[in-house]
PAZAPA-4460 file (N, C-alpha, C; in steps of 0.05 Angstrom, whole numbers, plus 32768, in hexadecimal, padded with zeros to 4 digits):
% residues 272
    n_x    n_y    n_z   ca_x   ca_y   ca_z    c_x    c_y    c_z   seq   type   mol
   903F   8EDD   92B2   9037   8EE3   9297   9029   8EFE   9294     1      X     A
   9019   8F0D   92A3   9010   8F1A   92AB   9023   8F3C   92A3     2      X     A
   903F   8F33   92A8   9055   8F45   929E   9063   8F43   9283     3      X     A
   9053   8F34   9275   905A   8F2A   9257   9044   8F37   923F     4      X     A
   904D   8F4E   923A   9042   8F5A   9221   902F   8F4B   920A     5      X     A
   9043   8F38   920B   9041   8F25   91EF   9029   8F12   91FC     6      X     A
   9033   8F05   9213   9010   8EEC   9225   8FFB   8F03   9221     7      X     A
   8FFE   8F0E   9234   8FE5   8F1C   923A   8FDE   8F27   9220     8      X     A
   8FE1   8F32   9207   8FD9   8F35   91EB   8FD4   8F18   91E0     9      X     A
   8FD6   8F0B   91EA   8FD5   8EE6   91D9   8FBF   8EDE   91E6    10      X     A
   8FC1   8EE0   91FF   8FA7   8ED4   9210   8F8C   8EED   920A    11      X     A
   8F87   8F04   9207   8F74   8F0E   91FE   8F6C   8F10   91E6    12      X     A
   8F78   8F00   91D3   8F78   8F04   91BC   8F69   8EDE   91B4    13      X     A
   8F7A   8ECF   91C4   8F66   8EB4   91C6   8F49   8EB2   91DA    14      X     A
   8F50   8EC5   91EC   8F38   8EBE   91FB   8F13   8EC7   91E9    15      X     A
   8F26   8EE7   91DF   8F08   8EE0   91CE   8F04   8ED4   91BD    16      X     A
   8F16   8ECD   91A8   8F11   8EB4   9197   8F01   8E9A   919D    17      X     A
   8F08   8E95   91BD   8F00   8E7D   91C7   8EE6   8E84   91C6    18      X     A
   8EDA   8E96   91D6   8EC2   8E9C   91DB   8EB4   8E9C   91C8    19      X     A
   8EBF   8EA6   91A9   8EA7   8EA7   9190   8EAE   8E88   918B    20      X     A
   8EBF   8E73   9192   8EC0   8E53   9188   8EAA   8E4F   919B    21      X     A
   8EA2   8E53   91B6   8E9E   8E48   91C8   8E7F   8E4E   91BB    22      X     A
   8E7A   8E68   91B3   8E5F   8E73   91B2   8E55   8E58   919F    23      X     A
   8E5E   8E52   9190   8E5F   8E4B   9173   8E55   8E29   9182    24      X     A
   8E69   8E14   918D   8E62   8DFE   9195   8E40   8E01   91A7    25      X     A
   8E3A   8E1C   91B7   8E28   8E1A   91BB   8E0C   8E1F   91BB    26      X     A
   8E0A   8E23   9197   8DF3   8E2B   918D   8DF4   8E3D   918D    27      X     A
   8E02   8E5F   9195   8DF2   8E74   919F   8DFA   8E8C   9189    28      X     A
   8E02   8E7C   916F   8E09   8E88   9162   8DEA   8E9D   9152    29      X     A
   8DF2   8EB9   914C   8DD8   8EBE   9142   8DCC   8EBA   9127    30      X     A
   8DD8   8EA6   911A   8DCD   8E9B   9106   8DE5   8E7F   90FE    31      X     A
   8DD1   8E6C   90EF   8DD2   8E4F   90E8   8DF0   8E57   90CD    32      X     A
   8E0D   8E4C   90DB   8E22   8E54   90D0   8E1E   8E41   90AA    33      X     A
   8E0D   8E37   909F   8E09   8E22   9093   8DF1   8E2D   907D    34      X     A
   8DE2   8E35   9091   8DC8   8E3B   9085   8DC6   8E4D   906D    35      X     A
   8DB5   8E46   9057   8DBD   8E56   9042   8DA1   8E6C   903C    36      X     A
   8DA6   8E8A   9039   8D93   8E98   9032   8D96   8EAE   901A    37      X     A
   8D91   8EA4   9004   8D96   8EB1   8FE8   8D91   8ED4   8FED    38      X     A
   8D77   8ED8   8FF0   8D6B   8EF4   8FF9   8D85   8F03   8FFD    39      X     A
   8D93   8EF7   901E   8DA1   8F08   9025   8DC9   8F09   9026    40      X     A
   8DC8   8F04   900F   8DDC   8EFA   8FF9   8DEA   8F16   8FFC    41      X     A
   8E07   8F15   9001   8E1A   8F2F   8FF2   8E16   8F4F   900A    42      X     A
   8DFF   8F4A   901F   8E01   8F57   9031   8E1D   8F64   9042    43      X     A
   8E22   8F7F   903B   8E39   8F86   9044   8E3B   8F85   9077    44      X     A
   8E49   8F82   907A   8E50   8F80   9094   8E3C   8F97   909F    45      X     A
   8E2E   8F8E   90B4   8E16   8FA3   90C2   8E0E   8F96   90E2    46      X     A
   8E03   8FAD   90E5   8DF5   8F9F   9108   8DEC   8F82   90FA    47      X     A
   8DD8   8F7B   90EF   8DCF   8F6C   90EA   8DE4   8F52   90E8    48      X     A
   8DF6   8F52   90D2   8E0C   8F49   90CF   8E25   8F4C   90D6    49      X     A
   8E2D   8F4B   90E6   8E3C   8F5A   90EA   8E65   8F54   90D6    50      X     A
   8E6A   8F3C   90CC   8E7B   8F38   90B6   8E66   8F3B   9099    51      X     A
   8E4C   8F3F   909C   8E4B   8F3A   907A   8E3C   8F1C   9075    52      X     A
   8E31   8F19   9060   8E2E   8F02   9059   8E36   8EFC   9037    53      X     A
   8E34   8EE0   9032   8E47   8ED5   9022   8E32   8ED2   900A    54      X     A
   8E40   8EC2   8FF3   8E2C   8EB9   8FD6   8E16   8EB3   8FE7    55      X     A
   8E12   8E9F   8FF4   8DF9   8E8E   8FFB   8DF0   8E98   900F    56      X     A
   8DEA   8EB7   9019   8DDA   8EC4   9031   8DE7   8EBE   9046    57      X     A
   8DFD   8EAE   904A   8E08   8E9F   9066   8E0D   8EB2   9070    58      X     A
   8E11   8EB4   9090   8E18   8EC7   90A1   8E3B   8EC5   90A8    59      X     A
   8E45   8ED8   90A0   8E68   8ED5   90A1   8E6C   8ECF   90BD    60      X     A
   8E5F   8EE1   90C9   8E6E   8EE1   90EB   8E66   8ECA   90F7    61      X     A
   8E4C   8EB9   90F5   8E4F   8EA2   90FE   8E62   8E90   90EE    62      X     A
   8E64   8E88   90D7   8E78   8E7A   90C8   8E93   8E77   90CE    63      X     A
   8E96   8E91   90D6   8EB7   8E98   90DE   8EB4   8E90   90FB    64      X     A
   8EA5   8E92   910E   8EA6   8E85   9127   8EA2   8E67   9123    65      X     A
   8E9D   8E5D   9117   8E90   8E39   911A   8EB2   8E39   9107    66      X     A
   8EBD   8E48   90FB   8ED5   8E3D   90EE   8EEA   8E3D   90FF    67      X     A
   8EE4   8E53   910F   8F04   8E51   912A   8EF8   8E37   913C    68      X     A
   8EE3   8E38   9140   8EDA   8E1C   9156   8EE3   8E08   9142    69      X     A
   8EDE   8E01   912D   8EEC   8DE6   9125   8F07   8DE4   9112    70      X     A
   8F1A   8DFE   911A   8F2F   8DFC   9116   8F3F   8DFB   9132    71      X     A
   8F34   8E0C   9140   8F40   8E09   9161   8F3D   8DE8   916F    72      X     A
   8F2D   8DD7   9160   8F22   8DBE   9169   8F39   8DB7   915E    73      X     A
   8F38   8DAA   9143   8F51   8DA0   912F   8F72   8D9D   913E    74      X     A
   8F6F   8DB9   913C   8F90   8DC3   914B   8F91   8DB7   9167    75      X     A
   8F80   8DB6   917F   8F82   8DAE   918F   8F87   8D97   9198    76      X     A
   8F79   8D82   9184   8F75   8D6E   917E   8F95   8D5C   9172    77      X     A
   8FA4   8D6D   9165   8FB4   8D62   9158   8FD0   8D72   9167    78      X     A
   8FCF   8D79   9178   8FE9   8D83   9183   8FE6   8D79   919E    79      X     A
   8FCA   8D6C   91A8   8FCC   8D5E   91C2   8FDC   8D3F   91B6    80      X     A
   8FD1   8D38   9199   8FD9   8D20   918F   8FF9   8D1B   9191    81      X     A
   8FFE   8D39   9181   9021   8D2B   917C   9032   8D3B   9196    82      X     A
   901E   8D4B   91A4   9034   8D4D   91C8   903B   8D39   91D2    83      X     A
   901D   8D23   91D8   9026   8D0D   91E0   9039   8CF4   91D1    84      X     A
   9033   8CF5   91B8   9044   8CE4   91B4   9065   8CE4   91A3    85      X     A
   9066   8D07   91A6   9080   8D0C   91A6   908B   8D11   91B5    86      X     A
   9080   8D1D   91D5   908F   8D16   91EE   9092   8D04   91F3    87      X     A
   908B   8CEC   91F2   908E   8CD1   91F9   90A2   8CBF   91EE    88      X     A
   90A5   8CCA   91CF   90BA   8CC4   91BD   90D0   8CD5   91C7    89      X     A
   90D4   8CE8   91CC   90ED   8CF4   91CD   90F6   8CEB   91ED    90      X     A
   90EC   8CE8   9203   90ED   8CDB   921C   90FA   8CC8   9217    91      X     A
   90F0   8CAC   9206   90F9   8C9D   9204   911A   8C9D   91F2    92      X     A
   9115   8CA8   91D9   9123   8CB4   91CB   9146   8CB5   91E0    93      X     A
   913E   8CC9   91E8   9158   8CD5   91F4   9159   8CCA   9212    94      X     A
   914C   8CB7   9228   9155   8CAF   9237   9162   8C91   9232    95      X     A
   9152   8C83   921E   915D   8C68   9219   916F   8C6A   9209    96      X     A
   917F   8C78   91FA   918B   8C78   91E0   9191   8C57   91DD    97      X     A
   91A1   8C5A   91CB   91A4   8C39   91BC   9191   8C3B   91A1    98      X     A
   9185   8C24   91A1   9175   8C1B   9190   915E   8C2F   9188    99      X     A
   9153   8C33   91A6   9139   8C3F   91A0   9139   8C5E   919A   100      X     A
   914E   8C69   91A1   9160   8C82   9197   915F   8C89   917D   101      X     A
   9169   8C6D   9172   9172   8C6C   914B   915A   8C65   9142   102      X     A
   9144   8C55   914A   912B   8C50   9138   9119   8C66   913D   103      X     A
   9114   8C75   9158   90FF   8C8E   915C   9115   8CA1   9143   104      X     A
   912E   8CAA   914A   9133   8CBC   9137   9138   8CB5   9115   105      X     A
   913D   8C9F   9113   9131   8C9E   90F9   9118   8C9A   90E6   106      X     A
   9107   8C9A   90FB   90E4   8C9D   90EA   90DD   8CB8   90F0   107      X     A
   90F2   8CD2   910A   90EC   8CEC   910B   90FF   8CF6   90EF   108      X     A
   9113   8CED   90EB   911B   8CF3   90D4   910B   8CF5   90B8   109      X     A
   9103   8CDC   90B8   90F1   8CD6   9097   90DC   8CE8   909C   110      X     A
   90CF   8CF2   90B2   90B5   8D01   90AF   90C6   8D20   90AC   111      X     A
   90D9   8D26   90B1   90E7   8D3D   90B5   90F0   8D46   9098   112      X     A
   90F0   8D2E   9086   90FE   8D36   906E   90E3   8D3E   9053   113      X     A
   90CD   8D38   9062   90B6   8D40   904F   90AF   8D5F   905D   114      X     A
   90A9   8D77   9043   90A0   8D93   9053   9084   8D88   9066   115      X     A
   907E   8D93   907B   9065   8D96   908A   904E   8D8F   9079   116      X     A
   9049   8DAC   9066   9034   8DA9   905E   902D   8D96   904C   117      X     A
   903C   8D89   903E   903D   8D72   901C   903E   8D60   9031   118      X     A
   9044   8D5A   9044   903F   8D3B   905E   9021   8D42   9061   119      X     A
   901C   8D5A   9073   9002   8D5B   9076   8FED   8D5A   905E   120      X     A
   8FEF   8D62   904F   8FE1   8D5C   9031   8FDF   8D3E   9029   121      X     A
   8FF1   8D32   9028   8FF1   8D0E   9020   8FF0   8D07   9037   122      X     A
   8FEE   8D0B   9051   8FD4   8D00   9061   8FC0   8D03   9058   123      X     A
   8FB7   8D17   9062   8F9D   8D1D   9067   8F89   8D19   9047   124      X     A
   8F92   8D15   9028   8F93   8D17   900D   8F82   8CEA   900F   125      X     A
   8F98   8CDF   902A   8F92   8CC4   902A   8F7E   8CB6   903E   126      X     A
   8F76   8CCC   904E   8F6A   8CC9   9064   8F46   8CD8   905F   127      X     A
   8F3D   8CC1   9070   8F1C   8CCA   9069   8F1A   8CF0   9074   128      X     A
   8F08   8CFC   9068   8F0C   8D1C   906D   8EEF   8D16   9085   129      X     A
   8EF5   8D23   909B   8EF0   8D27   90AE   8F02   8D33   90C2   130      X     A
   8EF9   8D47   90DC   8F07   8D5A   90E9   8F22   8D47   90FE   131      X     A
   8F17   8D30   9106   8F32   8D1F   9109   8F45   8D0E   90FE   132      X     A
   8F40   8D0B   90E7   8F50   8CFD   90D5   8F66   8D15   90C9   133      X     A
   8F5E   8D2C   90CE   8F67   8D4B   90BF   8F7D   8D46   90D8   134      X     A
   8F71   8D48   90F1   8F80   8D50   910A   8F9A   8D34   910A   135      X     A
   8F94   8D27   9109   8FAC   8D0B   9107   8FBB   8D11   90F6   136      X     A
   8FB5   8D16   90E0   8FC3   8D1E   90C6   8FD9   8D37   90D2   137      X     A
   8FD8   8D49   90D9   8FE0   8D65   90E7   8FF1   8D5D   90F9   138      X     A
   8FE8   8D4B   910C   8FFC   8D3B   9124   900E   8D34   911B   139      X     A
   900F   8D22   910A   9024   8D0A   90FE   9038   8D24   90FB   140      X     A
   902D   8D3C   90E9   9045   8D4A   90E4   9054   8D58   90F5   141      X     A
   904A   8D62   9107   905A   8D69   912D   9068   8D54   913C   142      X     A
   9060   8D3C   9139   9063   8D25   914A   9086   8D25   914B   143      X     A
   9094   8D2D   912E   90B1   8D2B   9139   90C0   8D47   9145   144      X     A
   90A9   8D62   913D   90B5   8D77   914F   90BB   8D72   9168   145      X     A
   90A4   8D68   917B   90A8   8D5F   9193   90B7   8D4C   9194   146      X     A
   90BC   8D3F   9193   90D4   8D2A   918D   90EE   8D35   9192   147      X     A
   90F8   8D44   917F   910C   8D52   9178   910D   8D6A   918F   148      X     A
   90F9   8D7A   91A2   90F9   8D8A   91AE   9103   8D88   91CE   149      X     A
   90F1   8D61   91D0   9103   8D52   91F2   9110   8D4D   91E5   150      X     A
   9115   8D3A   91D4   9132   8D23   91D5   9149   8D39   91DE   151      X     A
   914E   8D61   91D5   916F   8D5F   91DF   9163   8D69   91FE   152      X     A
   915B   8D73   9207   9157   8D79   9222   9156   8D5B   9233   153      X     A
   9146   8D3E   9237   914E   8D30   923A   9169   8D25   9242   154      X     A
   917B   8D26   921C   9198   8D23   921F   919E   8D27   9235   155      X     A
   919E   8D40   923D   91A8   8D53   9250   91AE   8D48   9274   156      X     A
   918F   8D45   9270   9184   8D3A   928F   9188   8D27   9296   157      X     A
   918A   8D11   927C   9198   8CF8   928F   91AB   8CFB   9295   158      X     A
   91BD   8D0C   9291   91D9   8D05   92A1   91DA   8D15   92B5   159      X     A
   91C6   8D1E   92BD   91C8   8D34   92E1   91BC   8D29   92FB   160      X     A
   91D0   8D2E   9305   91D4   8D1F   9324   91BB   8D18   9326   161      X     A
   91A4   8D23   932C   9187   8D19   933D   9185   8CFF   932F   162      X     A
   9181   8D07   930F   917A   8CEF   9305   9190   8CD1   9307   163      X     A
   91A5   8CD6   9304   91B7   8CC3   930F   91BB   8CB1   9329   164      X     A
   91AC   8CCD   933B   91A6   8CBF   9357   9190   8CB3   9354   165      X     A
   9175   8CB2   9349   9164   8CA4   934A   915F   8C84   933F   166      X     A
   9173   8C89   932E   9180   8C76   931B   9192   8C5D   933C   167      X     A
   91A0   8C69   934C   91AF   8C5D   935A   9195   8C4A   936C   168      X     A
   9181   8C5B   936D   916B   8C52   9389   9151   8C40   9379   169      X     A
   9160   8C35   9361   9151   8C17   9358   9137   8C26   9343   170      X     A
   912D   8C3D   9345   9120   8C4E   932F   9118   8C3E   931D   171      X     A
   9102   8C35   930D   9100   8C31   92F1   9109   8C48   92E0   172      X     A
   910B   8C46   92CB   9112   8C57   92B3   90F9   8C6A   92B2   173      X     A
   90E9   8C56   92A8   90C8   8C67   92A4   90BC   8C7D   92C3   174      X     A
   90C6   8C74   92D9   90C1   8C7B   92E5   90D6   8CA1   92EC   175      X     A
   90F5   8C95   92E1   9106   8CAA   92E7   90F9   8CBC   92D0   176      X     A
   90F5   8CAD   92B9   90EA   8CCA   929D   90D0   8CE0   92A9   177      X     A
   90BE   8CD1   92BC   909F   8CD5   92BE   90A2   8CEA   92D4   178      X     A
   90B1   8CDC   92E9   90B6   8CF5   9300   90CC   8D09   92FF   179      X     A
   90E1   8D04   92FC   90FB   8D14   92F2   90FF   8D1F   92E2   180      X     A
   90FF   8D14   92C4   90FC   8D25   92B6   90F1   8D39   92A3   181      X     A
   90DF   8D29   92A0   90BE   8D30   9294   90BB   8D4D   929E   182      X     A
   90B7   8D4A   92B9   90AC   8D6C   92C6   90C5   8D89   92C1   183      X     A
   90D9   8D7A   92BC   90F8   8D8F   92B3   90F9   8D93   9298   184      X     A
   90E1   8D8E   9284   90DD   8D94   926A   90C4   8D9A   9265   185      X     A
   90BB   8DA4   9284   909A   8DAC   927A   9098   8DC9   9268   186      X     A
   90AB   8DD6   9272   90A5   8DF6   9262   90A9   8DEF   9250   187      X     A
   90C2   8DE4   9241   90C9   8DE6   9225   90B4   8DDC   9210   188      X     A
   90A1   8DBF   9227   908F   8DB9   921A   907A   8DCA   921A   189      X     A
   9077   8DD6   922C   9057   8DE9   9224   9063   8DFD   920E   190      X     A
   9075   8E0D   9212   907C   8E1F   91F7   907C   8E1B   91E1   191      X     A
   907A   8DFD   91DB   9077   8DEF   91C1   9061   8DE9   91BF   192      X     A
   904C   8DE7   91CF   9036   8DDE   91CD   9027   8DF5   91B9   193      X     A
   9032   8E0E   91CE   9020   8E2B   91BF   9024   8E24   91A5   194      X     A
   9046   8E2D   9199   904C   8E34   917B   903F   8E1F   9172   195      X     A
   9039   8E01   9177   902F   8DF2   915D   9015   8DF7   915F   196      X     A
   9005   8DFD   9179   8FE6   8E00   916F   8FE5   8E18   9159   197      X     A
   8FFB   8E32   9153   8FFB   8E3D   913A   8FF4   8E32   9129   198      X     A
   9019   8E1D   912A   9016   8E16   9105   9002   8E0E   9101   199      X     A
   8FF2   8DF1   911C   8FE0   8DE2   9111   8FC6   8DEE   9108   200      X     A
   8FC4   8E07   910F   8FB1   8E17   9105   8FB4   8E21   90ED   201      X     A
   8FC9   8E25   90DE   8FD3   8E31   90C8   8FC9   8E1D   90B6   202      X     A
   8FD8   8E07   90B7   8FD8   8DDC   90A8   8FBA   8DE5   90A8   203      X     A
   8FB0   8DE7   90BB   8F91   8DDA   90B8   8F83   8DEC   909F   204      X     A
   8F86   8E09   909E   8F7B   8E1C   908E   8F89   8E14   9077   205      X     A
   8FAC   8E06   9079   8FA6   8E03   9056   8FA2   8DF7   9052   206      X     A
   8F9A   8DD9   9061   8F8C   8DC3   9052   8F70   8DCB   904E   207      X     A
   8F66   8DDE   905B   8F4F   8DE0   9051   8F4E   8DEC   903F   208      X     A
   8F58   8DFD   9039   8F5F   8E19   9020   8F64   8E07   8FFD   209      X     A
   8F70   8DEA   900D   8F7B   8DDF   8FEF   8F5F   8DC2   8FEF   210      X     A
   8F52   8DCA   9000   8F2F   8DB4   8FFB   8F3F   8D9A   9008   211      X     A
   8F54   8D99   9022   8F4F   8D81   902F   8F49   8D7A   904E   212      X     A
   8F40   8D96   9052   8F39   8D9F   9069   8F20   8D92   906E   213      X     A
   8F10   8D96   9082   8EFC   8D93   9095   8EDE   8D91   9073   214      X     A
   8ED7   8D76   9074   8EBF   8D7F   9062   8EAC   8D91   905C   215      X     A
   8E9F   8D93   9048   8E8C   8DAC   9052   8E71   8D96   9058   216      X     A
   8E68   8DA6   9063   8E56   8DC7   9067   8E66   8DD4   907A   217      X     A
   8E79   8DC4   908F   8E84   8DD2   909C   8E99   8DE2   909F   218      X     A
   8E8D   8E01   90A6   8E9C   8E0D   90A0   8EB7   8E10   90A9   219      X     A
   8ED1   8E19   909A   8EEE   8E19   909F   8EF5   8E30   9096   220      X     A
   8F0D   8E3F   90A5   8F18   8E55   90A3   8F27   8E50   9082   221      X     A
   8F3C   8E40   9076   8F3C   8E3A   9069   8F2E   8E42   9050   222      X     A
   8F17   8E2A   9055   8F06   8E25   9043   8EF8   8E3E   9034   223      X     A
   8EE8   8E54   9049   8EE8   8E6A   904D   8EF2   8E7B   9032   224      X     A
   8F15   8E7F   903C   8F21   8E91   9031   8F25   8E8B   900E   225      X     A
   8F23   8E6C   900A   8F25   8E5F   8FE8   8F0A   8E6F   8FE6   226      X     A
   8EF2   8E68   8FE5   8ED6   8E73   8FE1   8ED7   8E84   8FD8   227      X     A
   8EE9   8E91   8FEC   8EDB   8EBA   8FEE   8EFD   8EC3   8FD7   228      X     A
   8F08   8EB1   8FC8   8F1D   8EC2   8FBB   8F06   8ECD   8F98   229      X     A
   8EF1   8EC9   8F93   8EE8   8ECD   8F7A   8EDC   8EE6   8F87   230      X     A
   8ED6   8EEC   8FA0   8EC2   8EFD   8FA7   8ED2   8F15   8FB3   231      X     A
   8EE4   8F1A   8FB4   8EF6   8F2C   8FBE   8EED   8F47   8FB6   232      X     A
   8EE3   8F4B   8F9F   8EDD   8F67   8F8F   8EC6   8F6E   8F93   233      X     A
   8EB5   8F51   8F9B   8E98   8F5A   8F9A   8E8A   8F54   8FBA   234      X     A
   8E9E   8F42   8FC6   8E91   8F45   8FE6   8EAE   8F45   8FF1   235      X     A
   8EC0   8F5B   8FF7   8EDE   8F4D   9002   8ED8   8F46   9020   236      X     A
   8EBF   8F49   902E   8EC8   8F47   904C   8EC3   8F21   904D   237      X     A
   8EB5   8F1A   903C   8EB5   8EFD   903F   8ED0   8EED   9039   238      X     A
   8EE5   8F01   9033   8F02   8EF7   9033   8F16   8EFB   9049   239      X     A
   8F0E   8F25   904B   8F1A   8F21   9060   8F12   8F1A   907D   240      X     A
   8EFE   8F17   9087   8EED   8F11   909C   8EFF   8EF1   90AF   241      X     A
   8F00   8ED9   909A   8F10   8EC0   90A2   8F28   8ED0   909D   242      X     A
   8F31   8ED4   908A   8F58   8EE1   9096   8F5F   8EEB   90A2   243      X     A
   8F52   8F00   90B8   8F51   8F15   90D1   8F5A   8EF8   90DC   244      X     A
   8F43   8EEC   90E4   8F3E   8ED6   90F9   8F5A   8EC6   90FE   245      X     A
   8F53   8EB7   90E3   8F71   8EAB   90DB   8F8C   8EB5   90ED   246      X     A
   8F8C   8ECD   90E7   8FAC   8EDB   90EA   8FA4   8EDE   9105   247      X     A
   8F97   8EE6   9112   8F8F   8EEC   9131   8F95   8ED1   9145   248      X     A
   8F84   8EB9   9134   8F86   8EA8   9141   8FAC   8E9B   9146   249      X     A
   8FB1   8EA3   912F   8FCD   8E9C   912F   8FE5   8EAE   913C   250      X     A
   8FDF   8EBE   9130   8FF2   8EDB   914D   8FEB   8EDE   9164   251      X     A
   8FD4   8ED3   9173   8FC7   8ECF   918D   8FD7   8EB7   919A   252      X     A
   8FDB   8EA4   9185   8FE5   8E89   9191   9009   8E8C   9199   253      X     A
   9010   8E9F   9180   9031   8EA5   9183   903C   8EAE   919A   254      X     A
   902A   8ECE   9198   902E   8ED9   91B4   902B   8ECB   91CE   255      X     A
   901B   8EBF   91CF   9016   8EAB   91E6   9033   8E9C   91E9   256      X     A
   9033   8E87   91E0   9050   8E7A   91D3   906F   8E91   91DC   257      X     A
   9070   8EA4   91D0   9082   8EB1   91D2   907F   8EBD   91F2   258      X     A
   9069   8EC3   9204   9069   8EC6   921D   906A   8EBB   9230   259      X     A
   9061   8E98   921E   906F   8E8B   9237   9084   8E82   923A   260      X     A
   909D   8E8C   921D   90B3   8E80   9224   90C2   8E90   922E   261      X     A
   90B9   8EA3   9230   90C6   8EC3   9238   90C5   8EB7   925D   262      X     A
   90AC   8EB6   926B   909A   8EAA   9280   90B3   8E99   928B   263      X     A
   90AB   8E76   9283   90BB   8E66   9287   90DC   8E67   927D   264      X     A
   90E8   8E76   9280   9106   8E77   9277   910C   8E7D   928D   265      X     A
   9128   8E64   929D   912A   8E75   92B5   9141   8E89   92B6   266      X     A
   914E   8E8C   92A0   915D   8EA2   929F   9143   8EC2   92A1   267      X     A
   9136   8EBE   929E   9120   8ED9   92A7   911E   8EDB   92C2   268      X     A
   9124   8EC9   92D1   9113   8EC2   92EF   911A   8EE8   92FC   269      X     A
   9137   8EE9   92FB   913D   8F07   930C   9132   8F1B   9300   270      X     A
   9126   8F1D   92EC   9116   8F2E   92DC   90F0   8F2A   92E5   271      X     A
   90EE   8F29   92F7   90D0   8F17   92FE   90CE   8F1F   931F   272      X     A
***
């Protein structure tokens, strides 16, 4: 990866992000992302501040850090959800076909035929608002990407010799998916992993953007950017400050994504 333009710009571009989330979970932020101080209200970006502060004295740059820590949480949270249980579906999916073939792909269907975000919205619209009920909500709507991403690779593999031979030497099923084939769809699955921690970062900002995001007080990138649209003329960095982030966090995650499929493709290998 190391020879990948695109990783190595994705991984320094998350790593410091991480570090201002990380700062953020551990207190060391230099001021209380929450805390409200009228006085110092409308303050343009300075040593002191260094984004600016908002209507209510808040400090932007902590706000915007406690917002990537609990949007980086969210997303994490909800693409570990539907990896696992859309690899598991599509495994099954495409090694058993039959029955379980036609019922996994027809409930990946019905979720397939609602857009992303209007699914994620009438979740999350029905579901108590808190940062994991947001993240389930977000899952459900990946849960048939992955699905749809093993089941054709799968296809594929059951019908190749190893797996056939293992099949001959008394093998369980679960056992031929877990050792055999599982590990011959690991890249495809990590490359998917990257692109959805995007979108799921995207989902998360508009549910928060449209008030079904993460409650307040806490702060959300999202949430953030609705706020700061009356204030654009009169404080714009409290707008653009979360949309830098936003877009960073999301073109950090692409590139990543895009380098490791570049990475794991073994048509690259003689290029390496």
């Amino acid at each position: 990866m190391r020879r990948s333009p695109a990783a190595v710009t994705g991984i320094a571009i998350l790593v410091l992000l991480a570090v201002v989330a990380v700062l953020s979970y551990l207190g060391l932020l230099p001021y209380d992302p929450i805390a409200q101080h009228p006085p110092s209200r409308f303050q343009a970006p300075s040593g002191e501040h260094l984004f600016g502060t908002d209507q209510f004295g808040r400090d932007v740059f902590s706000r915007v850090a406690s917002g990537v820590g609990n949007s980086a949480l969210i997303a994490v949270v909800a693409v570990a959800f539907a990896t696992v249980v859309g690899t598991l579906g599509g495994l099954v999916s495409g090694f058993y076909r039959g029955l379980a073939d036609g019922a996994i792909g027809g409930v990946t269907n019905v979720l397939f035929a609602f857009p992303p975000l209007l699914l994620a919205l009438s979740l999350a619209s029905v579901l108590d608002r808190n940062w994991f009920t947001i993240a389930v909500a977000i899952a459900i709507v990946y849960v048939p990407i992955f699905i749809r991403v093993t089941r054709g690779p799968v296809l594929s593999l059951r019908e190749i010799e190893y797996v056939k031979a293992a099949v001959s030497t008394g093998q369980s099923r679960w056992q031929i998916m877990l050792r055999h084939v599982l590990p011959n769809i690991t890249s495809i699955i990590v490359v998917q992993v990257a692109l959805s921690l995007s979108w799921a970062v995207l989902t998360e900002a508009s549910l928060s953007f449209l008030g079904l995001g993460t409650p307040p007080p806490a702060p959300s990138l999202g949430s953030m950017i609705f706020e700061a649209r009356s204030l654009v003329f009169i404080a714009p960095w409290t707008l653009i400050a979360p949309g830098v982030v936003v877009v960073l966090l999301v073109v950090g995650l692409n590139l990543l994504g895009d380098g490791l499929r570049d990475t794991l493709d073994p048509r690259n290998r003689g290029n390496r």
